[in-house]
Short mmCIF file of the C-alpha atoms (twelve columns), coordinates in Angstrom:
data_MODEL
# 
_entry.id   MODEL 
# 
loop_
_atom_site.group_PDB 
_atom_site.id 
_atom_site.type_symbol 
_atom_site.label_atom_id 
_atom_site.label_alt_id 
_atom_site.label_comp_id 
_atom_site.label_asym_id 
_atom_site.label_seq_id 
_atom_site.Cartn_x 
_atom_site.Cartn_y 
_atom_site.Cartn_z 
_atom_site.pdbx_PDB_model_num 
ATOM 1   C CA . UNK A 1   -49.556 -7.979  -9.808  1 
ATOM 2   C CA . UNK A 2   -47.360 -10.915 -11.078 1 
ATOM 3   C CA . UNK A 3   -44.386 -9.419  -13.341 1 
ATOM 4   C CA . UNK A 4   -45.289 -10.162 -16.901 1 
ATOM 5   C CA . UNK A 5   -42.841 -13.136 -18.887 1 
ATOM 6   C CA . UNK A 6   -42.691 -11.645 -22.111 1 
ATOM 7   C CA . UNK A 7   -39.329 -11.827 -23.440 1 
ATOM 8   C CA . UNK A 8   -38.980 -8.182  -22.968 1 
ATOM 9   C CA . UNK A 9   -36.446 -5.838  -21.179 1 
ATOM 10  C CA . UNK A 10  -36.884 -2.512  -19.036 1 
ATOM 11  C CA . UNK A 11  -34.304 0.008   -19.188 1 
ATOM 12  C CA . UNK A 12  -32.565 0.624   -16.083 1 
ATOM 13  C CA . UNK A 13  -32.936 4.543   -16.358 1 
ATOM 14  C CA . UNK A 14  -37.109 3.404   -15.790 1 
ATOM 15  C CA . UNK A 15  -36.714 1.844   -12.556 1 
ATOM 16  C CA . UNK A 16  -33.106 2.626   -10.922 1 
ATOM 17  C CA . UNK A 17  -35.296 5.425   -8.179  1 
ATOM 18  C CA . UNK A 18  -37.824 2.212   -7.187  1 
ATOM 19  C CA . UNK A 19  -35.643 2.181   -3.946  1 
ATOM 20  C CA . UNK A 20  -33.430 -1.048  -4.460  1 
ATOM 21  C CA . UNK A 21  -31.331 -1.241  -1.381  1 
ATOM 22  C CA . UNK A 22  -29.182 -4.103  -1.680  1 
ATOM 23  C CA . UNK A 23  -27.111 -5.364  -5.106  1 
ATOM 24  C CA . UNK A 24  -25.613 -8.728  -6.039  1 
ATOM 25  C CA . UNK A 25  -23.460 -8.856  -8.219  1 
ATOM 26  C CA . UNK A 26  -21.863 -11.670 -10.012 1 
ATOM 27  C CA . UNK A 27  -19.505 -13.058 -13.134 1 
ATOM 28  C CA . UNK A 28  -21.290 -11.361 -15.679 1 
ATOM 29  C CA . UNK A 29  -20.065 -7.954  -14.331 1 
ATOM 30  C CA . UNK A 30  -16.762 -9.279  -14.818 1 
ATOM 31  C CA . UNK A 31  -17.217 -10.308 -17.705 1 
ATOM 32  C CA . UNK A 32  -18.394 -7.472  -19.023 1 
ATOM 33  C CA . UNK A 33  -15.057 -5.799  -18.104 1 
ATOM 34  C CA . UNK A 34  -13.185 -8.236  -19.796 1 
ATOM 35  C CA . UNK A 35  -14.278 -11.717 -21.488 1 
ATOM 36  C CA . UNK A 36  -11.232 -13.003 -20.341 1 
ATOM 37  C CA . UNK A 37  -13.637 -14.368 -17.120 1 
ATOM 38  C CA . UNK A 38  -15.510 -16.132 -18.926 1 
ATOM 39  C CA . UNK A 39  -12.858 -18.995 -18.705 1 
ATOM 40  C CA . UNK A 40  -15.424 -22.368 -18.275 1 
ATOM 41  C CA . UNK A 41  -13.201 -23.109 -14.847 1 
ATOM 42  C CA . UNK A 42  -10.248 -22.330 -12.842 1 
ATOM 43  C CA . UNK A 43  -10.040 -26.631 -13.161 1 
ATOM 44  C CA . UNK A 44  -10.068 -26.291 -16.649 1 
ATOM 45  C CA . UNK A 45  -7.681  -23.900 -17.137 1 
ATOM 46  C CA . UNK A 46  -5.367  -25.577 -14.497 1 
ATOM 47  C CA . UNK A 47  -5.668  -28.852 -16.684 1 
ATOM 48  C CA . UNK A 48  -4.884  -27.438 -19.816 1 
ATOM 49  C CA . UNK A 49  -2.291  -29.205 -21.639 1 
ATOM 50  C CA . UNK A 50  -0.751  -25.823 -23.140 1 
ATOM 51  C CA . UNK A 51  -0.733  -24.938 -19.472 1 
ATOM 52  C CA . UNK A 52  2.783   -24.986 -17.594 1 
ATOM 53  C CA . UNK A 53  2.572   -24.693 -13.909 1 
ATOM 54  C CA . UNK A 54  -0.874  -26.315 -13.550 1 
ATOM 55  C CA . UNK A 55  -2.157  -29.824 -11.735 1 
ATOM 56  C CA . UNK A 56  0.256   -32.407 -12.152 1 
ATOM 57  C CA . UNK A 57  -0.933  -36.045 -12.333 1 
ATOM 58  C CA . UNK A 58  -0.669  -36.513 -9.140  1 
ATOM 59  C CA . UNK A 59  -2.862  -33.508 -8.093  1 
ATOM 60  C CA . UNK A 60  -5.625  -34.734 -10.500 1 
ATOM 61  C CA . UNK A 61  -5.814  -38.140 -8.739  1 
ATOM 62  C CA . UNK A 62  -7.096  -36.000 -5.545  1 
ATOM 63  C CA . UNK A 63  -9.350  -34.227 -7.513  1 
ATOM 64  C CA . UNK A 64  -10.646 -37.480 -8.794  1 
ATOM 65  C CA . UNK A 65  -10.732 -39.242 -5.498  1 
ATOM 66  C CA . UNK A 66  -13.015 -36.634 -4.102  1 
ATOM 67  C CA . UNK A 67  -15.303 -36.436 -7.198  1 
ATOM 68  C CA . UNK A 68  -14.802 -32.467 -7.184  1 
ATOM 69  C CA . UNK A 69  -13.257 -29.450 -9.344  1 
ATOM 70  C CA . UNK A 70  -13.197 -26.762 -6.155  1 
ATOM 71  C CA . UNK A 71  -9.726  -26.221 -5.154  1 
ATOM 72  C CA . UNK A 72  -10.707 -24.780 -1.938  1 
ATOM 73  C CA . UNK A 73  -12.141 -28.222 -1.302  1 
ATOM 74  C CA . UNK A 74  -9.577  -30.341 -2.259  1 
ATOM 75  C CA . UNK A 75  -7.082  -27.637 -0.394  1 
ATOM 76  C CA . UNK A 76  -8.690  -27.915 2.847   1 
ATOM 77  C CA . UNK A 77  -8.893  -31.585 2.871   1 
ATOM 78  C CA . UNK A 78  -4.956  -32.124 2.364   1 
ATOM 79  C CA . UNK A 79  -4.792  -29.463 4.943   1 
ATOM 80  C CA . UNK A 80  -7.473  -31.704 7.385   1 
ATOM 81  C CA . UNK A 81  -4.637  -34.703 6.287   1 
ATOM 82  C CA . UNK A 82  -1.902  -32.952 7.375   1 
ATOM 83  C CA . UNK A 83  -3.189  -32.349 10.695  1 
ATOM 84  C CA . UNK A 84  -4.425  -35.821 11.260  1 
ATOM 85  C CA . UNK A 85  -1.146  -37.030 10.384  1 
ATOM 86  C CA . UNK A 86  0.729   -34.399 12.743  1 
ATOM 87  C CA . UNK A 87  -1.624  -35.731 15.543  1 
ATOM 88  C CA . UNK A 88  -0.878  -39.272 14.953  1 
ATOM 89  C CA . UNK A 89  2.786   -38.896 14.196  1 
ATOM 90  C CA . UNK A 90  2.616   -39.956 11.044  1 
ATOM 91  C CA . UNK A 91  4.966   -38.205 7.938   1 
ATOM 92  C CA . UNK A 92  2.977   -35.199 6.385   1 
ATOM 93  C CA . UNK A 93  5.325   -34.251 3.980   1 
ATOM 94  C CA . UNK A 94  3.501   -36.078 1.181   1 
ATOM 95  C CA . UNK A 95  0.285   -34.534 2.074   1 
ATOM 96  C CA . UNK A 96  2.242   -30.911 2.011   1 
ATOM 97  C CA . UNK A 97  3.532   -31.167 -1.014  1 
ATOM 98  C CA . UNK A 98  0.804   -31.782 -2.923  1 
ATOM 99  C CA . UNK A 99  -0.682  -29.105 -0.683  1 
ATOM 100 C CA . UNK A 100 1.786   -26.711 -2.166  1 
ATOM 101 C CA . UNK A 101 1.117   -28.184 -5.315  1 
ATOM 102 C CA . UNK A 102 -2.308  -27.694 -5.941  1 
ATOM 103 C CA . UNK A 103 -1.978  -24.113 -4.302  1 
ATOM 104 C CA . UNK A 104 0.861   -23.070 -6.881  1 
ATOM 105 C CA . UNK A 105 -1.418  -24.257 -9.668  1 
ATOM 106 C CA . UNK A 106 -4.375  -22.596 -8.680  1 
ATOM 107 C CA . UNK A 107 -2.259  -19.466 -8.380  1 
ATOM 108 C CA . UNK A 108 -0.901  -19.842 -11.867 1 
ATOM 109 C CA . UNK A 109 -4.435  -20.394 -13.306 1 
ATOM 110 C CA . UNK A 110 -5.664  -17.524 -11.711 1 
ATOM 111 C CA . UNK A 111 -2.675  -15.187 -13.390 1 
ATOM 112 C CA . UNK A 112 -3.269  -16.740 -16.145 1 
ATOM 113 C CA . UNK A 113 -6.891  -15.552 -16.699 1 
ATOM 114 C CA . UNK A 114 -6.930  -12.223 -14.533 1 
ATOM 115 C CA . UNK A 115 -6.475  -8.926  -15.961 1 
ATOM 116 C CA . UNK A 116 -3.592  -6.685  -14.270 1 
ATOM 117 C CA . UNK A 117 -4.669  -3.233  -12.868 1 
ATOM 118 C CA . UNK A 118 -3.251  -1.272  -15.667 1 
ATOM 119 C CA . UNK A 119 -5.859  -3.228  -17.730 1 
ATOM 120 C CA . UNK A 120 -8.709  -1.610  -16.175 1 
ATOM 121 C CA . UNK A 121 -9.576  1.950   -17.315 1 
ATOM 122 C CA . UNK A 122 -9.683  4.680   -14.389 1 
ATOM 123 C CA . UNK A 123 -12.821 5.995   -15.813 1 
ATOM 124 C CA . UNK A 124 -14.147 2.744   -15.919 1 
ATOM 125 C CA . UNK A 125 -13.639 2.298   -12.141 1 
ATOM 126 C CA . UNK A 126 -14.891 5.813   -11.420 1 
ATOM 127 C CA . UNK A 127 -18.045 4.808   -13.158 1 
ATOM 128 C CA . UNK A 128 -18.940 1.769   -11.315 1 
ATOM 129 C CA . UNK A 129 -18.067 3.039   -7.928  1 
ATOM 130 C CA . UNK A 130 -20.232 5.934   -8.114  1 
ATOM 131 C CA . UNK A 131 -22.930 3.416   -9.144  1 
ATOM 132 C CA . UNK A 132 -22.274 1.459   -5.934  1 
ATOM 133 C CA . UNK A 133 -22.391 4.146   -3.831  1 
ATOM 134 C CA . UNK A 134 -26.412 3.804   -4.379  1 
ATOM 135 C CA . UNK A 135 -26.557 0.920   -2.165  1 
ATOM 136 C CA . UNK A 136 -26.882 -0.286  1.119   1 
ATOM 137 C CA . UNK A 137 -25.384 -3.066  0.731   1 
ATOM 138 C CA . UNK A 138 -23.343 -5.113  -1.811  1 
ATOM 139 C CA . UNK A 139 -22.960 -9.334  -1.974  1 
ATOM 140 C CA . UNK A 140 -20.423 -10.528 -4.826  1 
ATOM 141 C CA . UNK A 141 -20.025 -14.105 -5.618  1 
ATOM 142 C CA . UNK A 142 -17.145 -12.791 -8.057  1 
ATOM 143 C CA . UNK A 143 -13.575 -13.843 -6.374  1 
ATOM 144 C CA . UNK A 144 -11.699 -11.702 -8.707  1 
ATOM 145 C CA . UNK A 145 -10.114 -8.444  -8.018  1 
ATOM 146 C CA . UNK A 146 -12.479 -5.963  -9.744  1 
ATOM 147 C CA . UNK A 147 -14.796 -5.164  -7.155  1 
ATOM 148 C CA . UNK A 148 -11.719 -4.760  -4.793  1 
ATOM 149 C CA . UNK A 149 -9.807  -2.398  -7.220  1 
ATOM 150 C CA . UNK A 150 -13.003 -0.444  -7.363  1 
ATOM 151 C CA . UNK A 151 -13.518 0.244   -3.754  1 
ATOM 152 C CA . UNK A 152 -9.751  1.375   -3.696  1 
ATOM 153 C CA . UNK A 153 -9.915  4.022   -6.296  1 
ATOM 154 C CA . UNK A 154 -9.887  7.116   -4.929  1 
ATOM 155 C CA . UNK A 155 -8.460  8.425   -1.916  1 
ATOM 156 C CA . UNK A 156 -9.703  5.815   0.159   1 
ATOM 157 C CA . UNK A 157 -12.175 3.049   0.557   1 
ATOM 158 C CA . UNK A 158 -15.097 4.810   1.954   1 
ATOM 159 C CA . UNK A 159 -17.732 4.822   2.179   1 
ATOM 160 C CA . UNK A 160 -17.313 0.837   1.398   1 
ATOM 161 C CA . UNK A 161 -16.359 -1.779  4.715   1 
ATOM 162 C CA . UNK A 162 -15.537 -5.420  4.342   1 
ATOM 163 C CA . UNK A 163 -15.122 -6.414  8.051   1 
ATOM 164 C CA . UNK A 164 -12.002 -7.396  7.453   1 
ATOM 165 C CA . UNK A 165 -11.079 -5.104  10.718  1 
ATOM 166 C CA . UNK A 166 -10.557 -7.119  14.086  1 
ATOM 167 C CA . UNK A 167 -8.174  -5.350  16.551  1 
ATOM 168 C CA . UNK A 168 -6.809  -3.402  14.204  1 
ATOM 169 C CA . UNK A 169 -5.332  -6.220  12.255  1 
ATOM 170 C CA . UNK A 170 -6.653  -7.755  8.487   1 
ATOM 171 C CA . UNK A 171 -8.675  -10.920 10.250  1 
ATOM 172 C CA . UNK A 172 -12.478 -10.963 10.206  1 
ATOM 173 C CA . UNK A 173 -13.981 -11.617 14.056  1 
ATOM 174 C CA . UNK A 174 -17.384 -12.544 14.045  1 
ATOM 175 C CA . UNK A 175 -17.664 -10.478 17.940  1 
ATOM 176 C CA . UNK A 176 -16.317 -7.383  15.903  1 
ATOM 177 C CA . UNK A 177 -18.199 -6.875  12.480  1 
ATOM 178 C CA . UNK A 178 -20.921 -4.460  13.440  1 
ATOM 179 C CA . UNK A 179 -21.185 -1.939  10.253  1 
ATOM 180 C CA . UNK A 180 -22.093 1.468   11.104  1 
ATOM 181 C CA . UNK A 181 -24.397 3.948   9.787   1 
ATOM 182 C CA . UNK A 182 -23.478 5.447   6.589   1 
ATOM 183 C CA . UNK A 183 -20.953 2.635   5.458   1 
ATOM 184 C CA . UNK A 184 -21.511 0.321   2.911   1 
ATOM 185 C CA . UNK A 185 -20.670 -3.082  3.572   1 
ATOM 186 C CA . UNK A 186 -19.094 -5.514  0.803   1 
ATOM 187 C CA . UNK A 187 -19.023 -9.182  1.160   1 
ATOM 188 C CA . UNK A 188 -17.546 -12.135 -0.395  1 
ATOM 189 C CA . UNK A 189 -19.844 -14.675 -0.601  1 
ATOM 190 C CA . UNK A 190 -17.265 -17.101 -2.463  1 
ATOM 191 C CA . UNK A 191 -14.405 -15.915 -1.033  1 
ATOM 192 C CA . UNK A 192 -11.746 -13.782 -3.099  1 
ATOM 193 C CA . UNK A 193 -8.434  -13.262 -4.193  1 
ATOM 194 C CA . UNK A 194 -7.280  -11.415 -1.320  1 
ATOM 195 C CA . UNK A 195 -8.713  -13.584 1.025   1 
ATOM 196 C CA . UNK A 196 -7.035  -16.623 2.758   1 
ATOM 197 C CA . UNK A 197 -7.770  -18.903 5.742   1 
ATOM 198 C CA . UNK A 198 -4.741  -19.053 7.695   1 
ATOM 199 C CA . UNK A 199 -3.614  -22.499 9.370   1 
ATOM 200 C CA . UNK A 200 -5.614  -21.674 12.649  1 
ATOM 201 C CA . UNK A 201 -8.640  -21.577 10.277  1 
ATOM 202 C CA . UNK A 202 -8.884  -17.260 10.542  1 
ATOM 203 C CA . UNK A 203 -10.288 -15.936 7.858   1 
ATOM 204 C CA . UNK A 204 -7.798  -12.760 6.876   1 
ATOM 205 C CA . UNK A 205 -7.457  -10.328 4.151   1 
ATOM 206 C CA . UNK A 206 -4.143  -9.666  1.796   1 
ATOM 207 C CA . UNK A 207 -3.035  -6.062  1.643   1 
ATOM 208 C CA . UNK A 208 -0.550  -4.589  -1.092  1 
ATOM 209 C CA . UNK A 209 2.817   -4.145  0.372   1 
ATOM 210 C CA . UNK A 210 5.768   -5.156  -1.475  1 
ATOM 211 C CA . UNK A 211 3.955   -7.221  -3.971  1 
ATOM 212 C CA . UNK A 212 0.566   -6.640  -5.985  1 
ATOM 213 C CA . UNK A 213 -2.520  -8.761  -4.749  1 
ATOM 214 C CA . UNK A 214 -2.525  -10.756 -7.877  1 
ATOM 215 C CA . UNK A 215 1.641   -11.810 -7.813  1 
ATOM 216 C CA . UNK A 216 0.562   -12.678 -4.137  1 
ATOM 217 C CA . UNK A 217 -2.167  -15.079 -4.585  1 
ATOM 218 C CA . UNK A 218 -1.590  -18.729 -4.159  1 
ATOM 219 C CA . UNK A 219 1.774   -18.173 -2.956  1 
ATOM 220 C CA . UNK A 220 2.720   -19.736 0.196   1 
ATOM 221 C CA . UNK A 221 2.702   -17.454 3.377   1 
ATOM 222 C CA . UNK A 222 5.920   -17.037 4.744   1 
ATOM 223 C CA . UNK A 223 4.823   -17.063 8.432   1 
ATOM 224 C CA . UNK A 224 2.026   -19.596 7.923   1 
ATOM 225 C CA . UNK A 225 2.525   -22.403 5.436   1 
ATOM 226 C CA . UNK A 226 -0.808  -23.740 6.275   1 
ATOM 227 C CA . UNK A 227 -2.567  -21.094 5.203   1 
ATOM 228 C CA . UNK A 228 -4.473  -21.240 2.235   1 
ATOM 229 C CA . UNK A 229 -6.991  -18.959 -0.701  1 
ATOM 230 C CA . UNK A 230 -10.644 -18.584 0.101   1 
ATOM 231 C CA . UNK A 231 -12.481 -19.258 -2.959  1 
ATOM 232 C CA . UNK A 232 -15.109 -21.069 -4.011  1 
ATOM 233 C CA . UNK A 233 -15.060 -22.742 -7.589  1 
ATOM 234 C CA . UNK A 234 -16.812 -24.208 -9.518  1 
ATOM 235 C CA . UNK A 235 -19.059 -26.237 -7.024  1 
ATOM 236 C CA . UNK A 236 -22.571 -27.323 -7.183  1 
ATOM 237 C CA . UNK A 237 -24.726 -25.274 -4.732  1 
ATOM 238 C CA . UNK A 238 -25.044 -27.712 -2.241  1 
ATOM 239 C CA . UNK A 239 -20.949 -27.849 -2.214  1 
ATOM 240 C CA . UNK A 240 -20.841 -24.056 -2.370  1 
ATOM 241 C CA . UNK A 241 -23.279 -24.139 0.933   1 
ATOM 242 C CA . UNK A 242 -21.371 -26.452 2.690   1 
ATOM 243 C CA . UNK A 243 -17.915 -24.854 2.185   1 
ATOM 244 C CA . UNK A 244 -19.652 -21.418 3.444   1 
ATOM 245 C CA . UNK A 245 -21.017 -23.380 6.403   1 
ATOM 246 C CA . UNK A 246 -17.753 -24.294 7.312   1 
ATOM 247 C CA . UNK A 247 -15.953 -20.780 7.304   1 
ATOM 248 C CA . UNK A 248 -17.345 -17.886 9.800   1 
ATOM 249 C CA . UNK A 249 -16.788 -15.569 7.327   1 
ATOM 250 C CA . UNK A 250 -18.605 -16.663 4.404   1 
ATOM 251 C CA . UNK A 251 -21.624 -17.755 6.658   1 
ATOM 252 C CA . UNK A 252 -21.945 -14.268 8.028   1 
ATOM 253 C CA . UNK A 253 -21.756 -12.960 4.573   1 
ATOM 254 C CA . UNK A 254 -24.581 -15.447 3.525   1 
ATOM 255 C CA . UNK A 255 -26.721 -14.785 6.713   1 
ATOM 256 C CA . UNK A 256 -26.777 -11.446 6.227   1 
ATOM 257 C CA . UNK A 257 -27.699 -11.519 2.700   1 
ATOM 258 C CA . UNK A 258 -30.667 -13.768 3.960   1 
ATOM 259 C CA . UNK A 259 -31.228 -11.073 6.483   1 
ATOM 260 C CA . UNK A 260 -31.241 -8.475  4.095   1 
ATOM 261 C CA . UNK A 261 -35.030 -8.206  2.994   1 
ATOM 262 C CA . UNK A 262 -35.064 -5.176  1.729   1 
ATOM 263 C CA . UNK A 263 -35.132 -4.693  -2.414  1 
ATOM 264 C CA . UNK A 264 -32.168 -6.383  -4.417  1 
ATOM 265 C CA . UNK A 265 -30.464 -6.168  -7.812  1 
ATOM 266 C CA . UNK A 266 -29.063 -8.862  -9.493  1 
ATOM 267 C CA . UNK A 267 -26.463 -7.923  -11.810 1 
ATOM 268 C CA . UNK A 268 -24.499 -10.600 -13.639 1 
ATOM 269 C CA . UNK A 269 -25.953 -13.778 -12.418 1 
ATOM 270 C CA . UNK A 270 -28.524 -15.933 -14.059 1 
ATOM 271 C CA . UNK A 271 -29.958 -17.641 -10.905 1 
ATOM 272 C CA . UNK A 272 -29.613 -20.957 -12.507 1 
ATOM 273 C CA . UNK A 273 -29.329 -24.660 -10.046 1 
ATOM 274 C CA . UNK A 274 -25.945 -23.690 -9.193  1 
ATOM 275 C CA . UNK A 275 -27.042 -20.711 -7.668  1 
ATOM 276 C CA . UNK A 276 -30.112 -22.583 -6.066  1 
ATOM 277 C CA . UNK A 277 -28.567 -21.146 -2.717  1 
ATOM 278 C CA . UNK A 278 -28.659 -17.812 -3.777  1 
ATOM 279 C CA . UNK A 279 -31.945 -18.252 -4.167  1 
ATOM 280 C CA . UNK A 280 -32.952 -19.606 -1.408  1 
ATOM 281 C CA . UNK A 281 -31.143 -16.685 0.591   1 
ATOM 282 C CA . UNK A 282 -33.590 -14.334 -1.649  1 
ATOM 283 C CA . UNK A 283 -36.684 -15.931 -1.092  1 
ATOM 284 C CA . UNK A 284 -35.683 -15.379 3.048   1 
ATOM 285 C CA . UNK A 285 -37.915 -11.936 2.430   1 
ATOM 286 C CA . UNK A 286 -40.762 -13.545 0.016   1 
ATOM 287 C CA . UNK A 287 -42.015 -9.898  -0.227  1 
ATOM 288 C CA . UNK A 288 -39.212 -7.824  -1.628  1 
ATOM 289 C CA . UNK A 289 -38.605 -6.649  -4.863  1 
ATOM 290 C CA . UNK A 290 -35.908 -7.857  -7.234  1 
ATOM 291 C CA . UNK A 291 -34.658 -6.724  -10.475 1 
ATOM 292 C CA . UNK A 292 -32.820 -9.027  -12.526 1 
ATOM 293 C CA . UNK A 293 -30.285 -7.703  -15.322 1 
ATOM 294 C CA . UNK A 294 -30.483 -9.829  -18.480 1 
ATOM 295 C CA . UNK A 295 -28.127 -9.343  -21.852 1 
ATOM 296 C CA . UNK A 296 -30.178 -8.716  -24.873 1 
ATOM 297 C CA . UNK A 297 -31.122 -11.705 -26.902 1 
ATOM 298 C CA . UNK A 298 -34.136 -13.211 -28.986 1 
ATOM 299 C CA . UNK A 299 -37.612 -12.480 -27.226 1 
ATOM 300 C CA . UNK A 300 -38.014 -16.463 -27.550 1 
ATOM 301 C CA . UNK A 301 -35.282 -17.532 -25.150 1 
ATOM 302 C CA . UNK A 302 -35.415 -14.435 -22.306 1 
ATOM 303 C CA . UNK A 303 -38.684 -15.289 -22.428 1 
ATOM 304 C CA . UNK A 304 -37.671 -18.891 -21.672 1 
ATOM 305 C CA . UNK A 305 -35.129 -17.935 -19.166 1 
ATOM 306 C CA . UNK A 306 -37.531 -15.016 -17.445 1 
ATOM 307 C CA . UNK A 307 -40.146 -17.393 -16.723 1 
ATOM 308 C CA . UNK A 308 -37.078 -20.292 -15.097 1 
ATOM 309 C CA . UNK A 309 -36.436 -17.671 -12.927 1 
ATOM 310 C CA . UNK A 310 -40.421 -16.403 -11.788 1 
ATOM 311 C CA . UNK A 311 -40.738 -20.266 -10.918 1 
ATOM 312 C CA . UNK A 312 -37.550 -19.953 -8.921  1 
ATOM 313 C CA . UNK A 313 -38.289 -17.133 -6.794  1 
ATOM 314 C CA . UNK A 314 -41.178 -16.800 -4.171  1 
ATOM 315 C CA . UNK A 315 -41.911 -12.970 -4.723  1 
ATOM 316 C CA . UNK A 316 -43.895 -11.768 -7.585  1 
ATOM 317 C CA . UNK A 317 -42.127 -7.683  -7.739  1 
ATOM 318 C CA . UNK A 318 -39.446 -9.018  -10.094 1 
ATOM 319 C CA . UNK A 319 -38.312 -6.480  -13.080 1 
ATOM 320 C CA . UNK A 320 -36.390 -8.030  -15.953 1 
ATOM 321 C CA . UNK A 321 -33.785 -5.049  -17.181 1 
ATOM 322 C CA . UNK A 322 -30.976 -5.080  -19.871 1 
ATOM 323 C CA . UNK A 323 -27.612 -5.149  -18.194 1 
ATOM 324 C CA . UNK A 324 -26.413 -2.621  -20.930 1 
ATOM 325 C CA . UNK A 325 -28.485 -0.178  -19.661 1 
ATOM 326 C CA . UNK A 326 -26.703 -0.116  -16.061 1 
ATOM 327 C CA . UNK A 327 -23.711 1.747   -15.223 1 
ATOM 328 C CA . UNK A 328 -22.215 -1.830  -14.412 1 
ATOM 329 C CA . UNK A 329 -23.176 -2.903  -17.756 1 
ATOM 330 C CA . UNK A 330 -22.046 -0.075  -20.312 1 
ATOM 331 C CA . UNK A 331 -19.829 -1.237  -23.277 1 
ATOM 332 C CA . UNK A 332 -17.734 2.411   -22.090 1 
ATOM 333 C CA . UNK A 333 -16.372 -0.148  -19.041 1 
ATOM 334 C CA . UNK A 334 -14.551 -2.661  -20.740 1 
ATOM 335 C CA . UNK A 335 -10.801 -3.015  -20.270 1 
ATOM 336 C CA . UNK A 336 -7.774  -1.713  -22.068 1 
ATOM 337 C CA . UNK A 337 -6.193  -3.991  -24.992 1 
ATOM 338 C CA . UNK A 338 -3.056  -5.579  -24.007 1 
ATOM 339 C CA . UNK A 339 -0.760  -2.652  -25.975 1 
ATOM 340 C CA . UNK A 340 -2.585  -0.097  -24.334 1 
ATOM 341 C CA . UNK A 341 -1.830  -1.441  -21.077 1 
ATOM 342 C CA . UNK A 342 1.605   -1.329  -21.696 1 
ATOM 343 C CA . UNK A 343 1.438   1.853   -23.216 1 
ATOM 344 C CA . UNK A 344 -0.143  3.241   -19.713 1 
ATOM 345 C CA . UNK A 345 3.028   1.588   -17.244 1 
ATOM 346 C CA . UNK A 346 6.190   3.177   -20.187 1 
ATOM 347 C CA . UNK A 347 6.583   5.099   -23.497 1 
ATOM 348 C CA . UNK A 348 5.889   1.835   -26.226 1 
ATOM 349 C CA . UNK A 349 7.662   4.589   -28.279 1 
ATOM 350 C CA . UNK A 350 10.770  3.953   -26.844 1 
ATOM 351 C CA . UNK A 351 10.603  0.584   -27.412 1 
ATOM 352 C CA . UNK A 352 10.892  0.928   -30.779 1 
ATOM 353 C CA . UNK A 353 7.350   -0.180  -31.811 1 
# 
């Protein structure tokens, strides 16, 4: 029976044991955290005249030139430039440096928008992990760090995986990714922060050692100047497609989600053109079931925006629920204020405050 487009909303607690299997999740669980990402675009932000550190001029010219605002475009075509002109024998150094350039402002955007991890209440993280522990499987098109800092609390990361594994070392190998029974595989389908493509084109994973992820992203690698962050932003779908196309990683990440036929949550994302992919990958298994999280607003446009979404998917088993109602979505997970952020790393007290 076709799912009824009537503006309305199920509560989660009425259909969370309807076996859902699989769970992507996307900015809208962020931004439930914090509204901090709801930033319109890392671009935008980088471009920002009160904005020290981001694109210079010159860096905006390349963005121009290739009619894009994706860094990890623009990044790996100075990167392609810089090879060409080390095979010709040609000077590279202009290429680098705006290479470095664009990296460094990307990095400094990113800061600039991301919470810290003393933002982010304990309880909060507690919350949602126990909530992803209900799945099979997880697919984030988020790049931030939440979902990252989530499987990390605790003692360890299990039961989550990321494939990130290969002889013992960070890099992803596409011969060595097989998850096991009883894991619970997470994967990037956009890249994230902790992810990089080093100069050989390897797709590895940043670790905490001296340094915090965050103070580590888009800062050149000491042994590897050519490497470079995996994200994708703020590209159509058909750029997003082709950029995951070109990295192993992100294409096994999107094969298996179009693999994965089994029942699927959507939590965050609004299936709109730019996530025409997405979509595509779900309608792989026309016959599964997908519930879609929605925010609460007037009958007359969910009703509008429930029915853009039946016309975009090929199966009929779709539930519309209110994100509120999901452990992912409670107001209870939102993130510390500034003060008490610094109240949790010293004594304000002292301070004098």
């Amino acid at each position: 029976m076709a799912t009824a487009v009537d503006g309305t909303l199920r509560n989660w607690a009425d259909i969370q044991d309807q076996g859902w299997s699989a769970l992507l999740l996307g900015n809208g669980f962020s931004i439930n955290i914090a509204t901090a990402f709801a930033y319109e675009s890392l671009f935008t932000e980088a471009t920002s005249d009160d904005f020290e550190g981001g694109l210079t001029a010159e860096d905006r010219e390349i963005f121009n030139a290739f009619e894009t605002t994706n860094f990890e475009a623009v990044l790996g075509n100075l990167r392609d430039a810089m090879t060409l002109a080390d095979v010709l024998k040609l000077d590279a150094r202009p290429y680098r440096t705006r290479y470095l350039s664009v990296q460094s402002a990307l990095g400094a955007a990113v800061r600039r928008v991301h919470l810290t991890r003393d933002e982010i209440r304990d309880e909060s993280l507690e919350r949602i992990r126990d909530s992803l522990e209900k799945y099979d499987q997880i697919f984030t098109t988020s790049y931030d760090l939440l979902l990252y800092w989530t499987m990390a609390f605790g003692d360890d990361f299990a039961p989550f995986c990321d494939c990130f594994w290969s002889g013992g070392s960070t890099r992803f190998d596409l011969d060595d990714c097989e998850v096991f029974t009883d894991w619970i595989p997470v994967y990037y389908l956009h890249g994230a922060l902790h992810l990089l493509v080093e100069g050989d084109g390897t797709t590895k994973k940043l670790t905490k050692d001296e340094k915090a992820l965050l103070d580590q992203f888009g800062e050149p690698v000491s042994d590897d100047p050519d490497a470079r962050p995996l994200i994708i932003s703020e590209a159509s779908a058909r750029e997003k497609l082709a950029a995951i196309e070109g990295n192993d990683y992100l294409s096994h990440a999107y094969d298996t989600l179009k693999q994965s036929d089994g029942s699927i949550v959507v939590f965050g994302n609004s299936l709109s053109d730019q996530d025409q992919h997405l979509i595509d990958a779900i309608n792989e298994g026309p016959e599964r079931k997908v519930a879609v999280s929605m925010t609460p607003k007037k009958e007359s446009v969910l009703r509008e925006m429930q029915a853009s979404i039946m016309n975009r998917l090929r199966t009929e088993k779709v539930e519309f629920f209110d994100s509120t109602t999901h452990p992912l979505g409670v107001p209870e997970n939102a993130a510390k204020s500034r003060r008490e952020a610094l109240e949790a790393s010293f004594d304000v007290r002292s301070l004098g405050t």
